[in-house]
N, C-alpha and C positions, 0 to 999 in steps of 0.2 A: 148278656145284654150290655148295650153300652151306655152312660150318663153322658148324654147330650149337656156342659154346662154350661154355666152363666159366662155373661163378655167378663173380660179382666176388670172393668169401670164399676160392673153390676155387684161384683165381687169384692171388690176394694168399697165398698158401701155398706154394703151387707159386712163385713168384717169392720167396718168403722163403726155403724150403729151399735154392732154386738158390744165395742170396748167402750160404748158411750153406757148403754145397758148394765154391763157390768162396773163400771165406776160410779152408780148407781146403787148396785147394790153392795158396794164395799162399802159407800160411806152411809150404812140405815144406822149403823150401829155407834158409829160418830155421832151420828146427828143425834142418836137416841142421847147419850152422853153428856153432850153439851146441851140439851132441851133441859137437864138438871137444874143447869146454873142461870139460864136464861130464856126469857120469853120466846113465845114461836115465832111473831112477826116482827121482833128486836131482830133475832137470829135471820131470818129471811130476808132484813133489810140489809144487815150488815154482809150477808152473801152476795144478796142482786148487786148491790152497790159495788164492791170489791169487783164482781165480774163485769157488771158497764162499765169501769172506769179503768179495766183492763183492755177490753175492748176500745173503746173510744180512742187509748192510746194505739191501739194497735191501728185503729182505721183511719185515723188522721196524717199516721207514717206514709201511708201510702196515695199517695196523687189517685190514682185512678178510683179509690173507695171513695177518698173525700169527696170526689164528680159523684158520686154516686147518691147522693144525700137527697134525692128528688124528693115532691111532694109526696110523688106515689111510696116512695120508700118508707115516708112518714107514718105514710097511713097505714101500710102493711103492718109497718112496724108495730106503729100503737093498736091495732087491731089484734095482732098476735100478742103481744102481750097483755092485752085486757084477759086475752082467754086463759094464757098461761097464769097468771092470777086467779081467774076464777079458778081455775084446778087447783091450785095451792090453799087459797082460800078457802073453799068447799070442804076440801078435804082436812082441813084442821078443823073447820067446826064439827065436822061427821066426828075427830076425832076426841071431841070431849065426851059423847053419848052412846060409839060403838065402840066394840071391839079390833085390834088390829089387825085380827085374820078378815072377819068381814069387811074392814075398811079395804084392806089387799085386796080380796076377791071383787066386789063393788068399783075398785078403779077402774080391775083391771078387764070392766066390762067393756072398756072402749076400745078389747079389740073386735068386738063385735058390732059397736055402736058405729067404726068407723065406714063397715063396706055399706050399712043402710045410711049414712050419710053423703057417704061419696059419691053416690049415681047424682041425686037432687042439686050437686051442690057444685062435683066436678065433671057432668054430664057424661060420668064412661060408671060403664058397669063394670065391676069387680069377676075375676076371672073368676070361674066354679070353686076352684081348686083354694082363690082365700078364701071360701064361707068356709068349707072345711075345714081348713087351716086354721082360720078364728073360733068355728067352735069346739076343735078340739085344743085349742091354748084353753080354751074358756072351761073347759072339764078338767083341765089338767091342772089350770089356778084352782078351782075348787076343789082336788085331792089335797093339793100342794097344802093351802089355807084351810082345810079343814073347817067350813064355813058352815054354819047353820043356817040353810035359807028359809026355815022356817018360822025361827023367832028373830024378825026383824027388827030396829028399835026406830026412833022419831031422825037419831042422827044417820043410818042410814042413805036417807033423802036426801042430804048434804052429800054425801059420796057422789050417791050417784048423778048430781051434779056435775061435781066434781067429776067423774068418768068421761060424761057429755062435754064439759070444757075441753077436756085433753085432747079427744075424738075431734072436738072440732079445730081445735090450734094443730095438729097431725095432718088434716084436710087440707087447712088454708096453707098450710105451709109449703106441702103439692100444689099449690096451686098460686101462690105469691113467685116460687123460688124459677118460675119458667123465666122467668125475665128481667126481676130484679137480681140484686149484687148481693150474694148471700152476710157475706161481715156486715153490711153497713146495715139491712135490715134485722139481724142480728142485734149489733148494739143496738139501734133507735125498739128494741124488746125488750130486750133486759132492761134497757133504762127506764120502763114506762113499769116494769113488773118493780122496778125500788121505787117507784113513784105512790105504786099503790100501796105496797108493805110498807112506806112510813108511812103514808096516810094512816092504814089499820090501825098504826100503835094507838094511833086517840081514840078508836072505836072499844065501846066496853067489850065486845066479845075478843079482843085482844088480847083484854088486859086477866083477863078471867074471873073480875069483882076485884082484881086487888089494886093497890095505890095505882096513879100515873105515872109517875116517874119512875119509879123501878124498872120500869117494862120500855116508857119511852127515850127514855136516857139511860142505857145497860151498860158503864162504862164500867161500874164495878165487875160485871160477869166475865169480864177478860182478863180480868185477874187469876182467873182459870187457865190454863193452856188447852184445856182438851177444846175450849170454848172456841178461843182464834185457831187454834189447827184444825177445827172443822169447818169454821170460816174460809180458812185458806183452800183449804183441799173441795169443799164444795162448790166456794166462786170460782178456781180455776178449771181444774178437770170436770168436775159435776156441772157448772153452771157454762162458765166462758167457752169451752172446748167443745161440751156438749151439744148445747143450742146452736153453736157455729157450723157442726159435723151433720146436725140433721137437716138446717136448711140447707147447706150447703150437697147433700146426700143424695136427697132426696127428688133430687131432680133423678135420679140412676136407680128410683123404684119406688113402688107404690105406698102410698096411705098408708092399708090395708094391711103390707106386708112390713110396714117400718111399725104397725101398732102390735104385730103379732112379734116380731122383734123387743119391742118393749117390751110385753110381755114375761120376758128372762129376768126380770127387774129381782122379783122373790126368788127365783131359782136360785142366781150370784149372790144374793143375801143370804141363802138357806146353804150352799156350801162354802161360804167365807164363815158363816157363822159356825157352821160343821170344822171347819177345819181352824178357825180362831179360839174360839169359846166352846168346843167339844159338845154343842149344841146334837141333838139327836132331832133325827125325821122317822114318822112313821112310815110303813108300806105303803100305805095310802100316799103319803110323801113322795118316796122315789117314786111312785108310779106318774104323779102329777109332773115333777120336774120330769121325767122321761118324754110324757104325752107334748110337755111345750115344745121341748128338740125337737120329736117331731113334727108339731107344727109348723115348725120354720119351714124344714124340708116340703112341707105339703101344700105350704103355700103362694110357692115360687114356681109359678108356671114355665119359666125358662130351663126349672129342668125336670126332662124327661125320661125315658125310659125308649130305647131301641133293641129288639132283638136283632141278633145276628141272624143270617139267612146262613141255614146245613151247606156246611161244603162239600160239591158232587165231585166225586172223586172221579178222577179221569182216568179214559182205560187207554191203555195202550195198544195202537195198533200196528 
């Protein structure tokens, strides 16, 4: 049989998202690193900020972006970043009260949260082939994370916010990038997500009971290196490249299948950390990261499956 596959456009997306995903998961263990020396929404501000203000430069260079700075761009913008904040958000407070396999697995419910969002929202129903797809990423996070869904905790609840924000900033984003300029709504996001993450610094759950200024003014923490080389490596490829790659992407495939794409997030973190840090996965492990590959394949309805028709041999006469 033959693989009918994707256009070269559909291809060159799906292979962008993947290396957005896995810059992703290279830098968990950065991030973990420099969370030592410095606060979460210190470090968040000093990322968003770094990647707006790489952006900004970027889209002012070019005549045709800067035309691009509509009302509507405005609004897209700050709308997409409100969400992408709440995910950020969400998911740090989940992460003072759960664990980080449950916090994993609870994200990474929005690739299921995205196709029952997407009929209501983008008025097209999701092909067959992503529910499957989403729920076997979704079985496949839970070998991966080896999650108790049992014993639940209060932080929890916060994730799974968090999940719903991502689901829904994934949605809009299919749904902003049909017509807007993907850079220009781009930066006007990131800049409204550093907008909220310095705001946070003055909220007590910020700070975690501890002084103000340590957390609001972290200039000591960069006296670290690990501290600014995950700033760097996060605002550029993680934050500026990324965010730029999916709205820009995204227009070349679905929600649904850019959430089950994310989904590889733990995978790339679980063999950088295999291959970095000699870190070990159980069976249960491989079998989760195997079941997500899968899903990707499962939930791309552009490819299919043709059998050959038997060749009648010809007689001679």
């Amino acid at each position: 049989m033959n693989i009918q596959g994707q256009t070269p456009r559909r291809w060159t997306a799906t292979i962008t998202l993947l290396l957005v995903t896995l810059v992703w998961g290279a830098t968990f263990s950065l991030t973990k690193g420099a969370l030592v020396h410095i606060g979460v929404f210190a470090y968040l501000t000093a990322r968003f900020f770094t990647a707006a203000l790489v952006l900004t430069v970027g889209a002012l260079l070019v005549p045709s972006v800067r035309r691009s700075f509509t009302k509507q761009t405005w609004i897209a913008g700050t709308f997409l970043g409100t969400l992408l904040f709440g995910g950020f958000g969400f998911q740090t407070l989940g992460l003072k009260t759960t664990t980080p396999a449950t916090a994993g697995f609870l994200t990474g419910l929005s690739v299921v949260i995205v196709p029952l969002l997407a009929y209501p929202i983008l008025k097209s129903i999701p092909h067959p082939r992503s529910w499957i797809g989403a729920v076997v990423a979704l079985v496949g996070l839970g070998l991966l994370t080896g999650v108790d869904i049992v014993s639940l905790h209060v932080g929890d609840l916060y994730v799974l916010l968090c999940s719903i924000f991502l689901a829904l900033q994934i949605i809009y984003t299919e749904r902003y990038t049909v017509e807007l300029n993907a850079l220009a709504v781009t930066t006007v996001q990131i800049a409204v997500v550093t907008v909220w993450c310095a705001a946070s610094l003055f909220l007590p759950t910020a700070r975690f009971h501890r002084p103000l200024i340590p957390d609001a003014f972290a200039v000591h923490a960069f006296s670290y290196p690990i501290v600014w080389i995950a700033v760097i490596v996060c605002a550029l490829p993680g934050t500026a490249f990324a965010y730029f790659a999916q709205t820009f992407f995204q227009k070349s495939t679905s929600s649904t299948e850019t959430a089950i794409i994310f989904s590889m997030e733990p995978v790339f973190a679980a063999i950088i950390g295999w291959l970095s840090f000699h870190n070990t996965l159980s069976l249960s492990g491989y079998i989760g990261c195997l079941l997500i590959f899968v899903s990707m394949w499962i939930a791309d309805p552009s490819i299919r499956f043709r059998r050959r028709r038997p060749r009648v041999p010809q007689r001679d006469i």
